[in-house]
C-alpha positions in Angstrom: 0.0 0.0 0.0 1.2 3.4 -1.2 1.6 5.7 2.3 1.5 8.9 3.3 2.0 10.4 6.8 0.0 13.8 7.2 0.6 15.3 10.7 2.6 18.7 12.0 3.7 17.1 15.3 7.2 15.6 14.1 7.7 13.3 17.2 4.3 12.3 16.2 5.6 11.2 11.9 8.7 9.7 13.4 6.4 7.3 15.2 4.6 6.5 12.5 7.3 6.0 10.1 8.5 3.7 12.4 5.5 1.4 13.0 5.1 1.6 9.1 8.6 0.4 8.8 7.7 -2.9 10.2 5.0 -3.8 8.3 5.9 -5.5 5.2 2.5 -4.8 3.2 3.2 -0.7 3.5 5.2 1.4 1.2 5.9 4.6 2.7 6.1 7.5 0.0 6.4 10.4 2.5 5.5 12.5 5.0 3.9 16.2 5.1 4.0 18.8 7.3 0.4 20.0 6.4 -2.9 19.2 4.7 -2.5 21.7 2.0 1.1 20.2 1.4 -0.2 17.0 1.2 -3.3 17.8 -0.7 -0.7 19.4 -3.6 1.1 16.0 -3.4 -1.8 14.0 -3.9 -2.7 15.8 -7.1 0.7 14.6 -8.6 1.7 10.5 -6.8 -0.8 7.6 -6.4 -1.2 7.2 -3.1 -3.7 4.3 -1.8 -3.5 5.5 2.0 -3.0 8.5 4.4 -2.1 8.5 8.1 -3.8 11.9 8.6 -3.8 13.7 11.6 -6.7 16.0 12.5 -5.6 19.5 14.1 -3.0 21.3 12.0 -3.0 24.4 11.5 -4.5 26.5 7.9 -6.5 23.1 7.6 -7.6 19.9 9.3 -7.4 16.3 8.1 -11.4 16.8 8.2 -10.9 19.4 5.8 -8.5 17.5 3.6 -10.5 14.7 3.7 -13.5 16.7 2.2 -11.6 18.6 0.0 -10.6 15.0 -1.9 -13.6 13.6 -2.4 -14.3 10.4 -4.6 -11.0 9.6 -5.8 -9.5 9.5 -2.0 -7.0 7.5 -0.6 -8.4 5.1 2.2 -7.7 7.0 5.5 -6.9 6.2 9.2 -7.2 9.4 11.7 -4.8 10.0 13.8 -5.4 11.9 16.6 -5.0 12.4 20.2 -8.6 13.4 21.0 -11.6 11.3 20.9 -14.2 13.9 20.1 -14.2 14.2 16.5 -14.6 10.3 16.3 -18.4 10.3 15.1 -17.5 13.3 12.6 -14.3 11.0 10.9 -16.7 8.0 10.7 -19.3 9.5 8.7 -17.0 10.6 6.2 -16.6 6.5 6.0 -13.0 6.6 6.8 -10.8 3.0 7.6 -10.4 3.7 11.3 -9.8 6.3 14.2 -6.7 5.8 16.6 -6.5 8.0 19.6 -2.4 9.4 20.2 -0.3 7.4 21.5 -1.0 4.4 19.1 -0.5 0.8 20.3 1.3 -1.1 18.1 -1.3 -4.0 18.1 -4.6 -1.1 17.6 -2.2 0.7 14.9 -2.2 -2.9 12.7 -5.6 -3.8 13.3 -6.0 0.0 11.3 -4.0 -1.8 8.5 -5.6 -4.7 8.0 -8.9 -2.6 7.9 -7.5 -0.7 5.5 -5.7 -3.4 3.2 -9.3 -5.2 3.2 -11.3 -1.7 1.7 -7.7 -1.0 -0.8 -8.6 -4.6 -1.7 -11.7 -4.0 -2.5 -11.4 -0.9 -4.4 -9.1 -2.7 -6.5 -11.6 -5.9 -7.5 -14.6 -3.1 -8.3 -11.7 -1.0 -10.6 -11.0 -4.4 -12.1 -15.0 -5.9 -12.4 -15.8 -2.6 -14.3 -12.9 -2.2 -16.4 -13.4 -6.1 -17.4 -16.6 -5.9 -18.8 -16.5 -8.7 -21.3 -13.8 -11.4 -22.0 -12.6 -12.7 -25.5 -12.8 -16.6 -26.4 -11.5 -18.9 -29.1 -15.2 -20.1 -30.6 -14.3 -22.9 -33.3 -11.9 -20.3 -35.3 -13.7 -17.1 -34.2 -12.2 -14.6 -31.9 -15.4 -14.3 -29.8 -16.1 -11.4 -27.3 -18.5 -12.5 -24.5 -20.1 -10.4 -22.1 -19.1 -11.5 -18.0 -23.1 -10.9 -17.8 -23.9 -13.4 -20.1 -22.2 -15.7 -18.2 -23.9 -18.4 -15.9 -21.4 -21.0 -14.9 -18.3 -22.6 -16.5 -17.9 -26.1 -16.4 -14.2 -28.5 -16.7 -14.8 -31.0 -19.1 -11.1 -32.7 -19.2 -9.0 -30.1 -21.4 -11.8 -28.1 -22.0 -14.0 -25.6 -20.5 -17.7 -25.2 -20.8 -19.1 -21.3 -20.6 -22.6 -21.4 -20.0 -24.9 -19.5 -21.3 -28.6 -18.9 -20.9 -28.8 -19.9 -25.2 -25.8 -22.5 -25.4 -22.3 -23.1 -24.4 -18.6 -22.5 -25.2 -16.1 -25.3 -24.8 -13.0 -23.5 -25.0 -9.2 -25.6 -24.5 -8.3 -24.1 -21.1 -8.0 -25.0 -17.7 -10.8 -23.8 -14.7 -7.5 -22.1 -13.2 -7.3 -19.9 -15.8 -10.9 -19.3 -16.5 -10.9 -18.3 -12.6 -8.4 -15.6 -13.0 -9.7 -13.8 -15.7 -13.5 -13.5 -14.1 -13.9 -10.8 -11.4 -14.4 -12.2 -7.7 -16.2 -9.9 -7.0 -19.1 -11.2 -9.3 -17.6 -15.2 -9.5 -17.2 -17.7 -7.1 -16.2 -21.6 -7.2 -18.4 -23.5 -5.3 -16.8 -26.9 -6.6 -13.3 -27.9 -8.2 -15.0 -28.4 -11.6 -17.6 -25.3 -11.5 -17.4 -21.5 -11.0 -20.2 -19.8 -10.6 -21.8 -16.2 -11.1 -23.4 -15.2 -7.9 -26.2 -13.1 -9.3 -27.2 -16.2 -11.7 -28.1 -18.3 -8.7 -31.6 -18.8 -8.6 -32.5 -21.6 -5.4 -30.2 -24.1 -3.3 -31.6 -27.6 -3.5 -30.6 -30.8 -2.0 -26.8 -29.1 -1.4 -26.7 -28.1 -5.1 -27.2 -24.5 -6.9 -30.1 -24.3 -9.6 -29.3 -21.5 -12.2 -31.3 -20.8 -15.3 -33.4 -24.5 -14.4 -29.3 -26.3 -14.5 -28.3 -27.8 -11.3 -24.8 -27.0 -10.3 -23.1 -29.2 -7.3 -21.5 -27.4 -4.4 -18.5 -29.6 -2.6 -18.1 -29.3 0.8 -14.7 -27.4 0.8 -16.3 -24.3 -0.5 -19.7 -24.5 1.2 -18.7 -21.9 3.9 -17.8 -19.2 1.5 -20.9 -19.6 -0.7 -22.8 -19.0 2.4 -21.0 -16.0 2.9 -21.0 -14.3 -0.3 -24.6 -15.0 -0.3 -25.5 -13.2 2.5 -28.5 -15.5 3.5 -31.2 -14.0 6.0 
């Protein structure tokens, strides 16, 4: 993750550059003085999170954090007062840590953060991959992801389903896997993956989608659940 420590306190960035130091998953790319000198920096590098303190003087991390709107960097306040606490969560940031930060409460603020970064990434990538090309007989073939209901291994080949027919296509499920967005696919058995919003009832342990049952193994019945979010 792509850092940046915001705070004028510089006791305060020499702490935090040294708890990001330790954690392998953060790549610090500075540290500012000010919001406005970070907000000028952010215009310029990618940066995928800020350590932002609130009080500083000309403008607050509040501030900042309004000022940036929809393409912001995921944020964690850092602060050492707790009353602007319902204030920083409405603007839907990672996490609030109150000065001075425990190491333990300063990476449970990470892992938050990696998780929405993560996140962020997979709907970048669902919307940008909007379609996938296949080899149909000798056709170059573009196929739409919502077309899609479920691909099936068949020895060398794979079978895309589709609510009119189906495309056998020499790959492996692996592969198929890796080019369909997680956030919209899910394997539910070592020979199926299937699209989430295709899924029309569970019967007898097995999917039904588009009237075609689809098994569901027992290694990946907990995370069907899940992703299903069943009331």
């Amino acid at each position: 993750m792509n850092t940046l420590i915001i705070d004028d306190n510089k006791i305060a960035r020499a702490t935090l550059k040294q708890l990001c130091s330790q954690v392998k998953d953060i790549t610090l790319c500075g540290e500012c003085e000010s919001a406005l000198e970070a907000y000028n920096l952010l215009q310029e590098q990618p940066i995928d999170l800020l350590l932002l303190d609130i009080e500083m003087p000309d403008m607050t991390g509040i501030e900042l954090t309004k000022s940036l709107k929809d393409k912001r960097p995921v944020i964690i306040f850092i602060t050492s007062k707790k009353e602007y606490a319902v204030e920083a969560y409405e603007l839907n940031v990672a996490d609030y840590l109150i000065k001075p930060i425990v190491p333990a409460r300063f990476l449970q603020a990470i892992d938050k953060a990696k998780e929405l970064i993560e996140s962020k990434k997979l709907a970048v990538q669902s919307d940008a991959a909007a379609f996938i090309f296949i080899r149909d007989s000798n056709i170059i073939r573009r196929l739409s992801l919502d077309e899609i209901l479920f691909a099936e291994a068949m020895g060398d080949y794979v079978k895309l389903h589709t609510a009119q027919k189906y495309y056998a296509i020499h790959t492996t499920l692996k592969t198929i896997e890796e080019r369909l967005p997680a956030t919209n696919f899910i394997r539910t058995h070592r020979s199926y993956i299937v699209a989430l919003n295709k899924i029309d009832t569970i019967q007898d342990g097995a999917l039904v989608v588009h009237g075609k049952s689809v098994p569901v193994a027992d290694a990946y019945r907990s995370a069907l659940n899940k992703r299903m979010n069943i009331l």
